[in-house]
N, C-alpha and C positions, 0 to 999 in steps of 0.2 A: 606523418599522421595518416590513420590509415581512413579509406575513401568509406564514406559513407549517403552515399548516393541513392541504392533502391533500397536502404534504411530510411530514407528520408520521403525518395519520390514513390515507393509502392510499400506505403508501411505496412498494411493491412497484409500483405502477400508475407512479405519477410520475417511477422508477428509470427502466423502461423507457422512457417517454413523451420523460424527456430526452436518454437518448440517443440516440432519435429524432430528436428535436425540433432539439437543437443539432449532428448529425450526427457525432458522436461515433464509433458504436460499432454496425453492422449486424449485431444476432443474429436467429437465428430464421429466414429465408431462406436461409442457406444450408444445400445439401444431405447433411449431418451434422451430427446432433444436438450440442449441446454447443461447438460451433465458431461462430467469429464474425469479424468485417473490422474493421478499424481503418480507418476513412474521415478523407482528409486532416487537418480538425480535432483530431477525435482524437488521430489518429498524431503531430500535433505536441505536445500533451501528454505524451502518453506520451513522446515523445524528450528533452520537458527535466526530464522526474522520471528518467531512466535517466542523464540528464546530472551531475543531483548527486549520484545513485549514483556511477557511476563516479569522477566530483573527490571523495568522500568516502574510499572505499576508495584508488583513485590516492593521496590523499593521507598514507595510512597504509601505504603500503608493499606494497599487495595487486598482483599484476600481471592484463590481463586474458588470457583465452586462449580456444581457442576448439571445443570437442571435438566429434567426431560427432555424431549424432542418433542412430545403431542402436547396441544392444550387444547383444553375441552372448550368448546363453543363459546359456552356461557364464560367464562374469563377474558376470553378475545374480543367480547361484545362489551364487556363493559365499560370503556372508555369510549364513546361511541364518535369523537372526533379520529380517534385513532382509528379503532376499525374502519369506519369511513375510507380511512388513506390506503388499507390495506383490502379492502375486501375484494377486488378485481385480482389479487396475488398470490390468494390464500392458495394453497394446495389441503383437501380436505380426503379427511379421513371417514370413510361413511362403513365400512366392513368390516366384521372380525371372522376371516372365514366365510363361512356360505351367509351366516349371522347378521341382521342389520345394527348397527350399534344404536341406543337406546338413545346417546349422545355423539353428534359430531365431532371431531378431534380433527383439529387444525397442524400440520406440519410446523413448527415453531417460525412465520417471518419473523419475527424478531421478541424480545423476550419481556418488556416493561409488564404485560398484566400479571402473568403467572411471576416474574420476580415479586413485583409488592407485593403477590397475597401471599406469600413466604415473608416479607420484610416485615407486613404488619402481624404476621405471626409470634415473627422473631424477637421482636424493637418493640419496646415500652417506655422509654423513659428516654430523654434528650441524654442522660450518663450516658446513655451507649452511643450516642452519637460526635461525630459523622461515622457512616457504614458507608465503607467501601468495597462492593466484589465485582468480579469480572469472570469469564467464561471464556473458551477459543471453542468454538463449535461449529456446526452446519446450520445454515436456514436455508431455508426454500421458500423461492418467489415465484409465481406464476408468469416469467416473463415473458412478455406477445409481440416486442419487437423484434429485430432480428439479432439472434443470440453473438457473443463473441467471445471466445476462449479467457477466463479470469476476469474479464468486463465487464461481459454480461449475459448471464447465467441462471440455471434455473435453480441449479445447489451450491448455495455459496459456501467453500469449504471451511475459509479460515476467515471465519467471521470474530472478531474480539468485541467484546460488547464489555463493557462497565455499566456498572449501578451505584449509585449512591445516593442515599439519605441524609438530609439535615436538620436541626431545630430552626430555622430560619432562612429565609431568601436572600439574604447577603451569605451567609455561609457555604448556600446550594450556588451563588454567587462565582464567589472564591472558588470552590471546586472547580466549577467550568475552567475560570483562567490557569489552576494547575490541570486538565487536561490537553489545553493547548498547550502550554509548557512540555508537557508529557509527550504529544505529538510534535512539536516542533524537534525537540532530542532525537526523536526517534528518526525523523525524516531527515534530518542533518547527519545523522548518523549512517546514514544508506546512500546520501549523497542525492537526494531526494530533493528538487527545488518546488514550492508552493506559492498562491497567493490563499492570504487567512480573509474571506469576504462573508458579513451576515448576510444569511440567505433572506431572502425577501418574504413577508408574511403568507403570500399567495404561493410559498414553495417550502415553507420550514418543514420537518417532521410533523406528522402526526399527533396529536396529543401535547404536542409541544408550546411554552412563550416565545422561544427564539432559538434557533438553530445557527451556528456560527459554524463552517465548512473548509475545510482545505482541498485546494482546486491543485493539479499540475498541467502542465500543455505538451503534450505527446507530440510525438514526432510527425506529424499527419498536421499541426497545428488544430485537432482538436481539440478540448480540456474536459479532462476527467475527474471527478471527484473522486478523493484517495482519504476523506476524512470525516468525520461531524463530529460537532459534541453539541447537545439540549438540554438548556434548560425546561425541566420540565412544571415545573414550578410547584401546583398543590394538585393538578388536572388528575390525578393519576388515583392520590391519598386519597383526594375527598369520593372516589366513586366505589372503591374499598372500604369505606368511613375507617382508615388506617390513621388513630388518630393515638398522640404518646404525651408522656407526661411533661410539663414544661417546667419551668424554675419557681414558675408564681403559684404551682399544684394546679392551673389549671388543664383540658385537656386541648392539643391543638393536632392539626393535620402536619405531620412532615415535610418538608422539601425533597425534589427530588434533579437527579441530572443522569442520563445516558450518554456514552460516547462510544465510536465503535469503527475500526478499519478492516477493510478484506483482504482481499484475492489480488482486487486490484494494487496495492503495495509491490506484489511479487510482480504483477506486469508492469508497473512503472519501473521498478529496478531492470527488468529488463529489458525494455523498451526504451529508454531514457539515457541508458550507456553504452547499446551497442550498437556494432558498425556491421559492413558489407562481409565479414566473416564470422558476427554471429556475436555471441552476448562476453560481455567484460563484467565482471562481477567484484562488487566492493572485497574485500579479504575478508573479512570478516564473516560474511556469509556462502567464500565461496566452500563447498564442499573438499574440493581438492586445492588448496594456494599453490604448491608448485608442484609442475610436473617433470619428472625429468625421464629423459629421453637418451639411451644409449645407441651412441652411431657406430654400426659394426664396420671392423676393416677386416683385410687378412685375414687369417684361418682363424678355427674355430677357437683354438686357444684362447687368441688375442681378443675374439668375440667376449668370449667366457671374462677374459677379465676388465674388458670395459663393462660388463653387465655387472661384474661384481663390487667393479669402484661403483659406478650406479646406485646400488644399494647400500654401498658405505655412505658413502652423503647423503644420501635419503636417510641414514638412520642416524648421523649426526642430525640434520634437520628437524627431525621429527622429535628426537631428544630436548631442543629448542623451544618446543612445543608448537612446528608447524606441522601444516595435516600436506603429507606428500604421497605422493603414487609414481612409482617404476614402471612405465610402460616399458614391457618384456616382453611385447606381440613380436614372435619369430612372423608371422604372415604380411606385415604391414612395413613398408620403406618409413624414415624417417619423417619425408614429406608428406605422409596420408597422416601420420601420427601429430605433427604440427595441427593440419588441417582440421585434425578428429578434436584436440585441446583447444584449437583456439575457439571454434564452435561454442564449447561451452565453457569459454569466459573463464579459465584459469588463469587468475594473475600473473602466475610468473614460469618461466621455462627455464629448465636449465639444459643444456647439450653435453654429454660424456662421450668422446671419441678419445681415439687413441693418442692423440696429442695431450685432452685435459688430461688423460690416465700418466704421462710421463711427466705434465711439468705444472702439476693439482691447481694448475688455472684454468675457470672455466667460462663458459660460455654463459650468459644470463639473456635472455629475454623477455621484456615485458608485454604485457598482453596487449594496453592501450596502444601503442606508440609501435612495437615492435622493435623495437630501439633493443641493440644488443652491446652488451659491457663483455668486459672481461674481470672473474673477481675469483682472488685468491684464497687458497680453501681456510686458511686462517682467518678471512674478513667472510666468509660468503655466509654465514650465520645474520652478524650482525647488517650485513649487504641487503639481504633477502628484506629481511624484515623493516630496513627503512624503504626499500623499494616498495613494497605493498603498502604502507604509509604511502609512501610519492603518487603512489596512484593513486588511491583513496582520494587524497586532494585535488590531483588532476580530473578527476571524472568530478569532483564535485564543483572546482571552477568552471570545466566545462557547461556541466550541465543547468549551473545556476544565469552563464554567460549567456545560452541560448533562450532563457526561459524570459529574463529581463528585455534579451531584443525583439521579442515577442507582446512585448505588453505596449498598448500603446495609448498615450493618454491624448485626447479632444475634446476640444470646447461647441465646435458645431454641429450640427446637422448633416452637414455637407462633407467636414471631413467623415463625417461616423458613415457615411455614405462610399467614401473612397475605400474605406477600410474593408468595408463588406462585400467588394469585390474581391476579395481571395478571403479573408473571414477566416485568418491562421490568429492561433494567439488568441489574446485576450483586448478586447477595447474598454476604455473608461473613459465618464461623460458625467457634467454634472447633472444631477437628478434633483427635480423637487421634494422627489416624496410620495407623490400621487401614482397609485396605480396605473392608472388607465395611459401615462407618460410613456411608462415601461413597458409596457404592452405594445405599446405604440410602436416604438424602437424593433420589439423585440420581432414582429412581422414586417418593419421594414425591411430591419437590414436581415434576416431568417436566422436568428440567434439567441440564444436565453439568456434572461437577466439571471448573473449568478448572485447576486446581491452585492450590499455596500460594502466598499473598503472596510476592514477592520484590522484596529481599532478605527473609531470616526473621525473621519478629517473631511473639512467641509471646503469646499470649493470655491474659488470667487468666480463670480459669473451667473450666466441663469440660465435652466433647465430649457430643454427644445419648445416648450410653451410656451415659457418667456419669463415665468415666474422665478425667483432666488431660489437657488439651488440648495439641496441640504448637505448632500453624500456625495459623492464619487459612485455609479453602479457600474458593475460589471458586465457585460456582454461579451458570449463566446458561441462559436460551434460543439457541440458537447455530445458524447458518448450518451 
């Protein structure tokens, strides 16, 4: 197994260092704070996690669409709990030119007012419901702490946001628990481990009745949120008077729910599975799955035709329908060329020397493990492809093993006390309920209540005041 030591003891260093390293992701030069490039590598990640975004919602019925980036003042203002939540974030628009604009225009945080005054535009009649659309775009936050590469940012690139409308609060209901459903696929899918906890009313969304969140615990034993979905109930319809027809002809306000994941997705995948030479990448998303690598011997001939068996297996493979690259750098020894692949988290390696070229068994190496096979070129199709499986599962039992011995459950005071001396992970505690409880906690031990277990599972025992306890809450160190 390979060593994962200043992955773990200096994450913050190693976060940045790879996405340097494997050319990921250029923060920190360019000429605003908080802002950052997706450089090719990268972007191609990014485009196959937005990919089974998209086939996931697509395939639930969600449609996509595509709105602005500015909204004018007066829309931003109308939900005025919402604004509230946003108004220290907005990035605003005040110029056209040398020009003052007549109207402020706000950089889009996030999308609820301007969607419903298009829904109540659109939507008349409960027939047309539920509406479901979604969007992958850029917002902008104003943020005043100290920024962190896909963390935390001041333009979130690959923001996914959903919308939807219903005739009813059981219905807008039901939505919520198919967006967890939606989210949990997708996070299991990336090999992504979570806890699902409702956020507490003193932290939900803006505009929102209740926020239910997905947390994961990074390598630093901070926990980042990688999720939300809200119900938003009527907060949003009734200040649009966005109101539709119902079954009995009379007219009622619609339900509504948002859900929506980032940037940070991309950095839990890669922060979550790699080690001390740099990122391992599900298959699925990696750009390249195998790389293979020709080992020159002897004279140039004998080069030329390990370079050319090289490219015959690569084009078997890729016939297969896996995505491969021939590294054919004459300037670079085989070992810089390992070092340069395994950086950037390519599942599988194969090695072509003059040996695999006389007797077409070759060399395999996996990314995780470094574990090297011998497989023959009649199996090395069907080889590859359960191999990239094998890891998929290994990074996901991994990552789910470390996430669970991180979480850790008390009944007292005093242990909640012992825990907050390193403050990795996640603590849970019964809670009564009562605010000012969690507060309490939350300046004790120096950590946020991320909210209750979800779904509700109630505790035996009583809360640090003394009273019966309701929920299970969560406390963590957090991003």
């Amino acid at each position: 197994m390979i060593s994962r030591d200043r992955w773990s003891s200096d994450f913050s260093r190693w976060f940045e260092w790879i996405l340097e390293e494997a050319e990921v992701y250029d923060y920190g030069r360019y000429p605003v704070k908080g802002m950052g490039v997706w450089m090719p590598y990268g972007f191609q990640i990014r485009r196959r996690v937005t990919e089974i975004l998209r086939e996931l919602h697509d395939r639930r019925g969600h449609e996509e669409v595509l709105f602005p980036i500015l909204i004018p003042e007066s829309l931003l203002k109308k939900e005025s709990e919402h604004i509230k939540g946003f108004e220290d974030e907005v990035y605003w628009v005040t110029h056209g030119g040398l020009d003052p604009l007549d109207v402020k225009l706000a950089l889009r945080p996030t999308s609820e007012t301007n969607i419903t005054y298009y829904e109540s535009l659109w939507l008349k009649s409960y027939k047309q419901l539920p509406k479901k659309y979604y969007q992958i775009v850029s917002v902008f936050r104003y943020e005043t702490k100290t920024t962190r590469p896909m963390v935390r940012v001041r333009e979130i690139t690959t923001f996914k946001e959903a919308h939807t409308v219903h005739s009813s609060f059981e219905d807008a209901e039901r939505q919520l628990l198919e967006a967890i459903e939606i989210y949990k696929e997708f996070f299991d899918s990336l090999a992504i481990p979570y806890v699902i906890s409702r956020r507490p009313e003193w932290d939900k969304f803006a505009g929102a009745l209740y926020t239910i969140a997905f947390d994961t615990i990074m390598p630093d034993g901070k926990v980042m949120q990688i999720g939300t979905a809200h119900h938003l109930g009527q907060n949003f319809t009734r200040v649009f008077d966005f109101r539709i027809n119902m079954p009995d002809g009379t007219l009622d306000f619609p339900w509504q729910t948002s859900y929506g994941v980032s940037d940070r997705v991309i950095a839990s995948i890669i922060s979550l599975h790699g080690d001390d030479r740099g990122m391992v990448l599900p298959h699925r998303i990696a750009p390249i799955q195998v790389v293979i690598i020709p080992i020159p011997a002897g004279g140039e001939e004998e080069k030329r035709a390990v370079l050319e068996e090289a490219k015959r297996i690569a084009g078997k493979l890729e016939r297969a329908g896996i995505r491969v690259k021939v590294d054919d750098r004459e300037d670079l020894r085989p070992g810089a060329k390992y070092y340069y692949w395994e950086a950037r988290g390519v599942p599988v390696r194969i090695d072509v020397g003059p040996e695999e070229l006389n007797s077409k068994v070759y060399t395999v190496v996996r990314r995780d493990t470094l574990e090297r096979y011998k497989v023959s070129e009649e199996s090395l199709e069907r080889e590859v492809q359960a191999l990239m499986k094998d890891i998929d599962s290994s990074l996901y039992a991994r990552a789910h093993s470390r996430h669970r011995s991180l979480i850790k459950r008390v009944r007292s005071e005093g242990e909640a006390e012992e825990w907050a001396k390193e403050k990795k992970g996640i603590l849970e505690l019964p809670w009564c309920g009562r605010e000012e409880c969690a507060r309490k906690l939350e300046e004790k031990l120096d950590a946020k209540a991320l909210g209750t277990v979800w779904p509700g599972e109630r505790p035996e025992g009583s809360c640090i005041c003394g009273r019966e306890s309701v929920a299970w809450m969560r406390y963590a160190k957090t991003y």
